[in-house]
C-alpha positions as CSV (number, residue, x, y, z in Angstrom):
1,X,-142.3,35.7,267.1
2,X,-142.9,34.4,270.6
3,X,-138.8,34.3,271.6
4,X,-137.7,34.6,275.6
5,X,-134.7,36.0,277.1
6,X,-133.0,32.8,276.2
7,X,-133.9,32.4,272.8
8,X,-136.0,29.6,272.6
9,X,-138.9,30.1,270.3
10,X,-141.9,29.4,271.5
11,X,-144.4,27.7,268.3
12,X,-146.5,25.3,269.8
13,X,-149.5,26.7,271.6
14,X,-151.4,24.5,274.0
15,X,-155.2,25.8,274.2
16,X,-157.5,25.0,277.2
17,X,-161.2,24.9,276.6
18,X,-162.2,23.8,279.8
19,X,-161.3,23.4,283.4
20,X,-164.2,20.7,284.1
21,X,-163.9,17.1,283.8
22,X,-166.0,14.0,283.7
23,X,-163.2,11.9,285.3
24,X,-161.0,12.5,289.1
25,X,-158.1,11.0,288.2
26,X,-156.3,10.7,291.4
27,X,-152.7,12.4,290.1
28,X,-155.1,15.3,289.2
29,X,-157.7,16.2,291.4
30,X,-159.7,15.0,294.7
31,X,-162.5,12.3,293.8
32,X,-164.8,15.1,295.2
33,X,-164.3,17.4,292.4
34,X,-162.8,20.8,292.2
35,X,-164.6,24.1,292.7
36,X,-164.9,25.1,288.7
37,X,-164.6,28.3,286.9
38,X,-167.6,30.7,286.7
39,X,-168.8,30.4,283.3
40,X,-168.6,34.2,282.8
41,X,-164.9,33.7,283.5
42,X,-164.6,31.6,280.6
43,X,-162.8,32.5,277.3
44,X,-165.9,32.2,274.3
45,X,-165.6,30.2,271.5
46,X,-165.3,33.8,269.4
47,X,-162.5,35.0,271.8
48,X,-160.5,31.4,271.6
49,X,-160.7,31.7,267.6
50,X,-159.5,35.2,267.9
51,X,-156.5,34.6,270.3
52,X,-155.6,31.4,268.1
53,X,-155.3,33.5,264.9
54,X,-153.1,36.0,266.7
55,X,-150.9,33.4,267.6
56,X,-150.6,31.9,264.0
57,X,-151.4,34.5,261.9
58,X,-148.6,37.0,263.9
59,X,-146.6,35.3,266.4
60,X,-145.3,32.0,264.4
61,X,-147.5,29.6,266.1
62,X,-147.3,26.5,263.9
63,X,-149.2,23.5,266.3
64,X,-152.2,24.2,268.0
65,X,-152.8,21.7,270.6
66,X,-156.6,21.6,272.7
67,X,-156.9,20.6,276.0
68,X,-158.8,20.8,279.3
69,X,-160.1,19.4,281.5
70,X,-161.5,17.5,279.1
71,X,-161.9,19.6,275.6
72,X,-164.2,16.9,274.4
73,X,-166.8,18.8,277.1
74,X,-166.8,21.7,275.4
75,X,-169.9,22.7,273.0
76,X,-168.2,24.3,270.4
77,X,-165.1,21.9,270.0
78,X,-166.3,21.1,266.0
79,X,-166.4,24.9,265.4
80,X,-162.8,25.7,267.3
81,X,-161.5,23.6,265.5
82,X,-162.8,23.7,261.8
83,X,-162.0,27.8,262.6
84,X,-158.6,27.1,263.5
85,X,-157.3,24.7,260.4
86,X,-158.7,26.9,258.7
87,X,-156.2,29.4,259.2
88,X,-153.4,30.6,256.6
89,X,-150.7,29.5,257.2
90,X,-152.6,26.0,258.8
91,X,-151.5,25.0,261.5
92,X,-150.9,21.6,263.2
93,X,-154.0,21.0,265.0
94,X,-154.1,18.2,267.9
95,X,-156.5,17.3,270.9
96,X,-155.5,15.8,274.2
97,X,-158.4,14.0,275.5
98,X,-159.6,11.1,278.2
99,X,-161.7,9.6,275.3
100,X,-165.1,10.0,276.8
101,X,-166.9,11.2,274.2
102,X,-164.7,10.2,271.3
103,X,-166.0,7.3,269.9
104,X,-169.3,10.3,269.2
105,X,-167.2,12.7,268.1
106,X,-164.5,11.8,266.0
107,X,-166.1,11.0,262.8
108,X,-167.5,15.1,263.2
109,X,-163.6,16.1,264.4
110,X,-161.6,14.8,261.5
111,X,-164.4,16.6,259.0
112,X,-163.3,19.4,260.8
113,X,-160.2,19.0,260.1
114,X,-158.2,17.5,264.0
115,X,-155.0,16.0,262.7
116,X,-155.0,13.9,265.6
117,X,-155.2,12.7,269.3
118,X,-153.3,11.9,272.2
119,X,-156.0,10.0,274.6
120,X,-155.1,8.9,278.2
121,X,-155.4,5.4,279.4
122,X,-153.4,4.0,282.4
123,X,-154.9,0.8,282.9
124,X,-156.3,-1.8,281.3
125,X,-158.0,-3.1,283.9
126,X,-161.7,-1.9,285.2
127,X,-160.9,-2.2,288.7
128,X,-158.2,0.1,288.6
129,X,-159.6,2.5,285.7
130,X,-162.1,2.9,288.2
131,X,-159.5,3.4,291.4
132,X,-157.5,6.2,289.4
133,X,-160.6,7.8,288.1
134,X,-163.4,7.1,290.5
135,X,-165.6,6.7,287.9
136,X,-166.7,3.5,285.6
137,X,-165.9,4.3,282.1
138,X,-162.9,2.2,280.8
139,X,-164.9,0.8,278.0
140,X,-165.8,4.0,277.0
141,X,-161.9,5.5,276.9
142,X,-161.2,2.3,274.5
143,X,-164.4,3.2,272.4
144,X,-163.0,6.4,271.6
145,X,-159.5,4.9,270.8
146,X,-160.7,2.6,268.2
147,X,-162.9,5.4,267.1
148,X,-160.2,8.1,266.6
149,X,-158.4,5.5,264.4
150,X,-161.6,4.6,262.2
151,X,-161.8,8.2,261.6
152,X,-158.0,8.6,260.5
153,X,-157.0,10.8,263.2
154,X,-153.4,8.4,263.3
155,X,-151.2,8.5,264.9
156,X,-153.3,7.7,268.1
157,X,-151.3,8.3,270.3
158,X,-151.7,7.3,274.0
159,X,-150.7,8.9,277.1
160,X,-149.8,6.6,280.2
161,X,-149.3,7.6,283.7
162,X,-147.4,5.0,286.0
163,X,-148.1,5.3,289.9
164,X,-146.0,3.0,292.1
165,X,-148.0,-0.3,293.9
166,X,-151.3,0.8,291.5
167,X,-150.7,0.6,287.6
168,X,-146.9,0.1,287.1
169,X,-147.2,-3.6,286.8
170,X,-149.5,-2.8,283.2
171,X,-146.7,-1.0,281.4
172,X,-145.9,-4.4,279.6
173,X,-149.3,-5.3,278.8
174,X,-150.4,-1.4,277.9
175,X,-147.6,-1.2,275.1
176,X,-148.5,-5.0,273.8
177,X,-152.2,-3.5,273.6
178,X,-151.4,-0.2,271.9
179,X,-148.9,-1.9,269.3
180,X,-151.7,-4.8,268.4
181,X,-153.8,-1.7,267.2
182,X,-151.0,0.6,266.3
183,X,-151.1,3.3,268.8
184,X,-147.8,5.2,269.6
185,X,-147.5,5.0,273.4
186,X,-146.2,7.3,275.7
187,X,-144.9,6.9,279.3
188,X,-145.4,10.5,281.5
189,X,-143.6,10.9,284.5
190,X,-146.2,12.0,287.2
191,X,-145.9,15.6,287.8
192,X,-146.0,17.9,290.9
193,X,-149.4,19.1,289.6
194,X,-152.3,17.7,291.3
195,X,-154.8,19.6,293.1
196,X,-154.2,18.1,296.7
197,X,-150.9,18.9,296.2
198,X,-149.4,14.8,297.5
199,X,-146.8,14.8,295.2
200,X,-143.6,13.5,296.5
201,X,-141.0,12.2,294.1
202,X,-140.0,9.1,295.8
203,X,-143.7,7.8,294.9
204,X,-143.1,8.6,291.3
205,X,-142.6,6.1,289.2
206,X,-139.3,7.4,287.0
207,X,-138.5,7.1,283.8
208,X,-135.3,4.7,283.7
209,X,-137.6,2.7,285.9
210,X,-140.1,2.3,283.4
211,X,-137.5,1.7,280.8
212,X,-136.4,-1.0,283.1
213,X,-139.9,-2.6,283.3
214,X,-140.2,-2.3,279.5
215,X,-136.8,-3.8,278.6
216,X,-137.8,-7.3,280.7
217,X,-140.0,-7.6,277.5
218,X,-138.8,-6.0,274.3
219,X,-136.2,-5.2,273.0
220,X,-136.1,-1.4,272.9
221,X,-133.1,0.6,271.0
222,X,-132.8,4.4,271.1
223,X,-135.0,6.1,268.0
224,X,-132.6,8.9,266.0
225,X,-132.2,11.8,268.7
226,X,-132.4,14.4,265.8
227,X,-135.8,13.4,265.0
228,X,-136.5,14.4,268.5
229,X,-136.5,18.4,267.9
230,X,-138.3,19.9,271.0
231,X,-140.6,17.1,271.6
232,X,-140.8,16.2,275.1
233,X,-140.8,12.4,274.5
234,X,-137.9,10.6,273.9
235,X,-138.6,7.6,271.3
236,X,-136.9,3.9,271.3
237,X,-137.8,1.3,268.6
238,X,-139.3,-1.6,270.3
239,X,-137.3,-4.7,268.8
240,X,-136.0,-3.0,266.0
241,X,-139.1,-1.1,264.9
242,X,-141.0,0.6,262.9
243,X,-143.2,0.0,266.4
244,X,-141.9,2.8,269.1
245,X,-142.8,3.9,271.9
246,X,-142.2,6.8,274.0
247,X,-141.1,7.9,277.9
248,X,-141.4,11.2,279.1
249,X,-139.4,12.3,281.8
250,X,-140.2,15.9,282.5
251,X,-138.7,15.7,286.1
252,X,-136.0,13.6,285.6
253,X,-135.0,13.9,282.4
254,X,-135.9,17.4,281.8
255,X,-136.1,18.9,278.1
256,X,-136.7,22.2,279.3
257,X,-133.8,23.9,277.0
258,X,-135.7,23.0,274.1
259,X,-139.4,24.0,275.0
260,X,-141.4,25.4,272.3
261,X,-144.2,25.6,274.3
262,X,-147.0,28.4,275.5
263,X,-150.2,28.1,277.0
264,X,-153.9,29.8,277.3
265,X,-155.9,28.5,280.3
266,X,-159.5,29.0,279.7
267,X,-159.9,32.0,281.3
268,X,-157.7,33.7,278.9
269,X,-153.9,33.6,280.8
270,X,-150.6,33.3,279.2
271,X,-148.5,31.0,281.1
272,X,-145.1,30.4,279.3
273,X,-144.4,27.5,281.3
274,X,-146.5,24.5,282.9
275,X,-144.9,25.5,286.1
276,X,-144.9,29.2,286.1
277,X,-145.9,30.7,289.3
278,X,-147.2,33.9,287.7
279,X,-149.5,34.2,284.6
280,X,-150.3,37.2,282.0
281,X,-153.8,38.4,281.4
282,X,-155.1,38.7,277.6
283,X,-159.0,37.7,278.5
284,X,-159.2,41.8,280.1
285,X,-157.7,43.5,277.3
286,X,-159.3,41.2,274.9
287,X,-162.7,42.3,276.3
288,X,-161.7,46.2,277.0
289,X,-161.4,46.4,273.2
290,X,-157.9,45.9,273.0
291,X,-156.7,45.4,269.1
292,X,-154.7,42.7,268.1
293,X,-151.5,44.3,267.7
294,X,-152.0,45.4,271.9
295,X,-153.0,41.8,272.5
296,X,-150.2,40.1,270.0
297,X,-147.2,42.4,272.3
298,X,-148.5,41.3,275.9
299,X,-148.3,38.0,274.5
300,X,-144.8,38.5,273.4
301,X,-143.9,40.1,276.6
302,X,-145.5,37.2,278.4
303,X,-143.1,34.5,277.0
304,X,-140.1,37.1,276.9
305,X,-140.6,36.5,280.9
306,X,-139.8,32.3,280.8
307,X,-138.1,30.8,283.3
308,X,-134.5,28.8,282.2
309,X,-136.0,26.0,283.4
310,X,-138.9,24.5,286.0
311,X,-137.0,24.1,288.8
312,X,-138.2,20.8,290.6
313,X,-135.1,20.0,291.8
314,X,-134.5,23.8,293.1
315,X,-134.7,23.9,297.2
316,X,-136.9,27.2,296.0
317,X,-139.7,25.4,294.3
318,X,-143.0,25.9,294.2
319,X,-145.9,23.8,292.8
320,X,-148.4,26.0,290.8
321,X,-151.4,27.1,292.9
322,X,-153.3,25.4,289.7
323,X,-153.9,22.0,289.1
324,X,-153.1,20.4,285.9
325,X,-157.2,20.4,285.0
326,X,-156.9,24.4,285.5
327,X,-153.7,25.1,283.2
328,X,-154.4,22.6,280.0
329,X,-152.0,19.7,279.4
């Protein structure tokens, strides 16, 4: 098992595909683009498969979530996955997306087995879609929403960044549009992770703020902490349920003493937190040969090294040299 010095146990592995991205979104990375990895840098689709199997069939992994950059930009996304529920025991297998892309691939996803989605969508309105992303394709994101749920990849889920003075006025009208269509919605805290590194935490838009924003429409009642667990969202019924929706406050209401969590970046590095400094190399000794038993105890070592907690509010801390686009969400 995948336990660190403080015995949390780590069983939900996030898996980035890719570090590009066909949006710039502006909490993310400059609207000029980032400088991407060399494709020889790359994990293949053969050594993904193999490190995903390590993880379930050895280490306890149980969900297996994809990401980027945008996963849905990766060739061999159908063939990950199928590979991956195939495994014994099956895991959970989810996709975080921007949804461009979706409404073509979803149909080919769920055959392969995708459980479901979490898309992102802060706006509702062109003009500022195209503001946060620098690019036209709002129509597009909300294609591949109603296209995840035709295929039965439910819950959709939705993923909603607030920025102060440019989409916190929507949080009212986002959660009336995602409860019309039965999306769960979830509110994200912006994170010190963008690749210009301009995050300052008075310009983030908090979560008892968006709570407050929320409450001057519904009526919104704590969900049943215990059905919480380690997820990072905490969940209130909106008036009275079974609608929820979801606010994730991973800088001011860290859940850091519950993380279950692990990541592989693309180019094959451990990082056993989203704000780890340091990372472990697996893609080396995966392509020296290594077996998996060599492969399965760096792993273990890698998380045995996790942090007590992220440390945003320590004096001491750094934001990683990575952008969100290069770790996987």
């Amino acid at each position: 098992m995948l336990v660190d010095s403080f015995g949390r146990v780590a069983t939900d592995l996030r898996v980035s595909l890719t570090d590009r991205c066909n949006l710039r979104c502006a909490y993310c990375m400059p609207p000029e683009g980032l400088d991407w990895l060399p494709k020889p840098d790359l994990l293949t689709a053969d050594e993904i498969i193999r490190l995903v199997r390590i993880g379930v069939e050895r280490l306890g992994i149980t969900e297996v979530r994809f990401t980027g950059g945008e996963p849905l930009l990766r060739r061999e996304l159908v063939e990950i996955v199928a590979a991956t529920t195939a495994l014994l025991p099956r895991p959970q297998v989810s996709l975080t997306t921007n949804g461009i892309g979706l409404s073509r691939l979803a149909e080919p996803l769920a055959r392969a087995g995708l459980d479901r989605v979490n898309v992102s969508l802060d706006t509702l309105d062109r003009d500022v879609f195209v503001r946060l992303a620098h690019r036209d394709r709002l129509g597009d994101v909300l294609d591949g929403l109603m296209a995840a749920d035709g295929a039965g990849l439910r819950p959709v889920k939705v993923n909603t960044v607030l920025m102060r003075d440019i989409n916190q006025h929507e949080a009212v009208p986002l959660l009336r549009y995602c409860l019309e269509r039965g999306y769960e919605l979830r509110f994200i805290e912006q994170m010190p992770l963008d690749a210009q590194h301009g995050w300052r935490r008075e310009d983030m838009v908090t979560a008892d703020e968006i709570l407050g924003l929320l409450k001057d429409a519904f009526d919104l009642t704590e969900d049943d902490p215990r059905e919480r667990g380690s997820a990072p969202a905490e969940m209130f019924l909106v008036n009275g349920g079974p609608d929820r929706v979801g606010v994730i406050g991973s800088v001011t209401r860290p859940f850091c003493g519950a993380c279950d969590r692990v990541r592989i970046t693309a180019d094959g590095q451990v990082r056993n937190c989203l704000f780890a400094t340091e990372e472990s190399d697996l893609r080396t000794a995966l392509r020296a040969g290594a077996p998996d038993d060599e492969l399965a105890e760096r792993w273990t070592a890698a998380v045995r090294g996790k942090r007590a907690g992220h440390g945003i509010d320590d004096p001491s801390f750094l934001q990683p040299a990575r952008p969100m686009s290069a770790i996987g969400g």
